[in-house]
C-alpha positions as CSV (number, residue, x, y, z in Angstrom):
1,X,-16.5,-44.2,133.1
2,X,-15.2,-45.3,136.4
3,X,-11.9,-47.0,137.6
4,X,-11.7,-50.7,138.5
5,X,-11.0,-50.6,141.7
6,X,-7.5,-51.5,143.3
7,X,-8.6,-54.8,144.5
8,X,-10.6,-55.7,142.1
9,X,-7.6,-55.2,139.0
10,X,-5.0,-57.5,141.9
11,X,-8.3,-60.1,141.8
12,X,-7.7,-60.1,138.1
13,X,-4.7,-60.1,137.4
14,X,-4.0,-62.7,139.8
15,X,-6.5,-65.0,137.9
16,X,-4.5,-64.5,134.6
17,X,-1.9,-65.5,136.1
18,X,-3.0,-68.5,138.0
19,X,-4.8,-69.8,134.6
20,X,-1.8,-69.0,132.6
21,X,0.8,-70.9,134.1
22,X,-2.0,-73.5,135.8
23,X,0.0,-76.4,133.9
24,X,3.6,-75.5,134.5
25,X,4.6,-75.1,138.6
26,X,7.9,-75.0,140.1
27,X,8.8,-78.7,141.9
28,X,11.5,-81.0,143.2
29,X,15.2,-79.4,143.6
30,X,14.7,-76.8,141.1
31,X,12.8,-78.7,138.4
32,X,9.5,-77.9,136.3
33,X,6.3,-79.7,136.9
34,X,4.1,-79.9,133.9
35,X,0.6,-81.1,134.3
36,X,-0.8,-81.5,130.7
37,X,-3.2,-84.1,129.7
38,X,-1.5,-85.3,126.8
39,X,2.0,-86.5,128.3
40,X,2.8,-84.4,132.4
41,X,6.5,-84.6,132.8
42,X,9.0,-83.3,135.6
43,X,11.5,-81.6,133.4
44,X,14.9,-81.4,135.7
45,X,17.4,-80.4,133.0
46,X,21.0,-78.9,132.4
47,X,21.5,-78.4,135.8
48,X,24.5,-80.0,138.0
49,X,21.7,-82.4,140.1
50,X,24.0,-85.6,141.4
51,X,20.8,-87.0,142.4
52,X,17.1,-87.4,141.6
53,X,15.1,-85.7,144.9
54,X,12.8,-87.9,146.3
55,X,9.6,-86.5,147.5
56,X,8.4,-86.1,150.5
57,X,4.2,-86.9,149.5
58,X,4.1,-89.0,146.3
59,X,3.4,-87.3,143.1
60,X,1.2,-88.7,141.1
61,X,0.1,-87.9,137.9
62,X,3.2,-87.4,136.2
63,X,4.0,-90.4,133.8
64,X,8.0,-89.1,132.8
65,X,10.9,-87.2,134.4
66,X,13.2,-85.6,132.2
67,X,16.8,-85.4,134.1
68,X,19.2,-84.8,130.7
69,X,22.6,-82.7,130.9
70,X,23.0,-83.1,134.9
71,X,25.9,-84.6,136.6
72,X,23.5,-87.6,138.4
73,X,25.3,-90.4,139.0
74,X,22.5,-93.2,139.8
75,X,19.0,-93.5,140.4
76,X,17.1,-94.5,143.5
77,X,15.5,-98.2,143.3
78,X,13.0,-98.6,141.4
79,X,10.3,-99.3,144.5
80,X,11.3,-95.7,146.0
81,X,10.9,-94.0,142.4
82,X,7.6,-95.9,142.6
83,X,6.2,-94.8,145.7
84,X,7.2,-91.4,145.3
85,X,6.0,-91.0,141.1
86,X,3.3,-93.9,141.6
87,X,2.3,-92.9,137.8
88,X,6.0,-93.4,136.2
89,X,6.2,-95.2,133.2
90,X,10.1,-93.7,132.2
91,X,12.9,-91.3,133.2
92,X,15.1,-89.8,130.7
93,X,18.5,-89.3,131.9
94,X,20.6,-88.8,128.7
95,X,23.7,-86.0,128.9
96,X,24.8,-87.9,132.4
97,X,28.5,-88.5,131.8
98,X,29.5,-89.8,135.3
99,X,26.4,-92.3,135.6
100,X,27.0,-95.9,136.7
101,X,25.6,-97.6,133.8
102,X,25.4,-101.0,136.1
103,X,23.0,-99.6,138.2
104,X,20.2,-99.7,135.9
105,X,19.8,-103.6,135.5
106,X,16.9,-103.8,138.2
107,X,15.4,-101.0,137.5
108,X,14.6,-101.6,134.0
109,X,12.8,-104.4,134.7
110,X,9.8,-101.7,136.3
111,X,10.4,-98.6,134.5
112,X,11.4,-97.3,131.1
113,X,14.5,-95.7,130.6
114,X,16.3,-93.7,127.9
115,X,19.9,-93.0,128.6
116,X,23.7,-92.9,127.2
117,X,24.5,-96.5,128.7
118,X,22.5,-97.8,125.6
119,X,24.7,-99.1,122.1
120,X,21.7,-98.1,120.1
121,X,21.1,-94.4,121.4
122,X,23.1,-91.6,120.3
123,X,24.8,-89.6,123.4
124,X,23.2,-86.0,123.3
125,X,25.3,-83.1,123.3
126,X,24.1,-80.9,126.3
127,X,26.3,-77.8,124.8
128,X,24.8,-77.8,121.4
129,X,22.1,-75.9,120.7
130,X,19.2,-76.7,117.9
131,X,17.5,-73.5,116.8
132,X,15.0,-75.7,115.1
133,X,13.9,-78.2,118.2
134,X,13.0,-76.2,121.3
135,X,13.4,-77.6,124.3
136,X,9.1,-78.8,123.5
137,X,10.8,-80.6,119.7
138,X,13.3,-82.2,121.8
139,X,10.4,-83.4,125.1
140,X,8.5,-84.8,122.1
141,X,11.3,-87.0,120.6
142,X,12.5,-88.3,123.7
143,X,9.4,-89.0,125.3
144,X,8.4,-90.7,121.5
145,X,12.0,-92.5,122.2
146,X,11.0,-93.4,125.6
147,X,7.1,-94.2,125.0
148,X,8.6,-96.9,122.1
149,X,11.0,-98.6,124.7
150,X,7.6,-99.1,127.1
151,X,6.1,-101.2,124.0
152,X,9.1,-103.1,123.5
153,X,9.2,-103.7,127.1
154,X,5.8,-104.8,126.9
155,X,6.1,-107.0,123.9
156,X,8.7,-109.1,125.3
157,X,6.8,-109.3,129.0
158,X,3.9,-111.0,126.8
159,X,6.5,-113.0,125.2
160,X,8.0,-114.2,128.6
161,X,4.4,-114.6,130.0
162,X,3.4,-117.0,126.7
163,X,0.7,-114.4,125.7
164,X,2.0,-113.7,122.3
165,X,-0.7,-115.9,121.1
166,X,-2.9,-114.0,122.5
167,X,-1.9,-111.1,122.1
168,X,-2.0,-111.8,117.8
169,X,-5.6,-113.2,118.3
170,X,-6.6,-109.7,119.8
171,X,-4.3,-107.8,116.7
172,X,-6.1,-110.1,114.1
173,X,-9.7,-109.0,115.2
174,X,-9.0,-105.4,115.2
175,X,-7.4,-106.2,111.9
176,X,-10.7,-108.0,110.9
177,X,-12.7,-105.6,112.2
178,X,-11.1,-102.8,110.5
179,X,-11.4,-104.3,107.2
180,X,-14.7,-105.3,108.2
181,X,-15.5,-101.8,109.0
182,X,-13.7,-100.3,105.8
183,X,-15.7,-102.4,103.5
184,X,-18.8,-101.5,105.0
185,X,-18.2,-97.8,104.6
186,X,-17.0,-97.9,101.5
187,X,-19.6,-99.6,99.5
């Protein structure tokens, strides 16, 4: 039996790696990138980042930055965040001790956030370390966290708007439709 040649075992091995680490990249000021379908995030944590880095060519795609246990002190405005994450929906920045909780007013008004500055979240403790949530357990929680302050957000725009009519007219026909559907099946 012959020998792969040189080449051809660098061609391969260079597509496992390329396919293995397709969804994670390197990005930003030391951060990860992850690009998977279900929720891509930009994971910039327990580092000592005083700011958020701001792109130079907007990154789209990624729908939450994770920028927990830094030492950031605020965020950019919200229109620069836009432009340069056009796909942002929140930004996680629990664990930041020194950040000015004032600054956040006007950007809450365009994007999600989950941090210390709120009475009803718990403060995180960067130094502790869960042996039964990985740093994936804790993603998950926060971005579930995070994901429920977008509806809330939401909710109350309708609200403000005078949708919340509506908005129960569309609930009541999938309710309707579900029980609709439900009998149907079942008989």
């Amino acid at each position: 039996m012959t020998q792969p040649s040189r080449g051809l075992r660098f061609l391969l091995l260079l597509i496992i790696v390329s396919t293995a680490s397709a969804a994670t990249l390197p990005c930003l000021d030391d951060c990860i990138c992850e690009r998977d379908e279900e929720s891509p995030l930009i994971r910039c944590e327990n580092g000592d980042r005083q700011k958020l880095e701001i792109p130079s060519n907007a990154m789209s795609g990624y729908q939450y930055i994770a920028f927990t246990c830094n030492d950031l002190r605020q965020l950019p405005p919200a229109a620069l965040l836009k432009a340069a994450f056009p796909d942002i929906q929140g930004i996680d920045i629990q664990g930041n001790p020194l950040f000015n909780c004032s600054s956040l007013a006007n950007i809450r008004e365009e994007i999600a956030i989950l941090t210390d500055c709120d009475a009803d979240t718990k403060p995180i403790q960067c130094d502790v370390i869960d042996k039964d949530c990985d740093w994936k357990c804790k993603t998950l929680k926060k971005l579930r966290e995070l994901w429920n302050k977008v509806k809330a957000s939401f909710v109350k725009k309708m609200k403000d708007w005078g949708a919340e009519e509506t908005m129960n007219d569309i609930s009541n026909w999938f309710t309707r439709t579900y029980q609709t559907l439900a009998a149907t099946f079942s008989n």
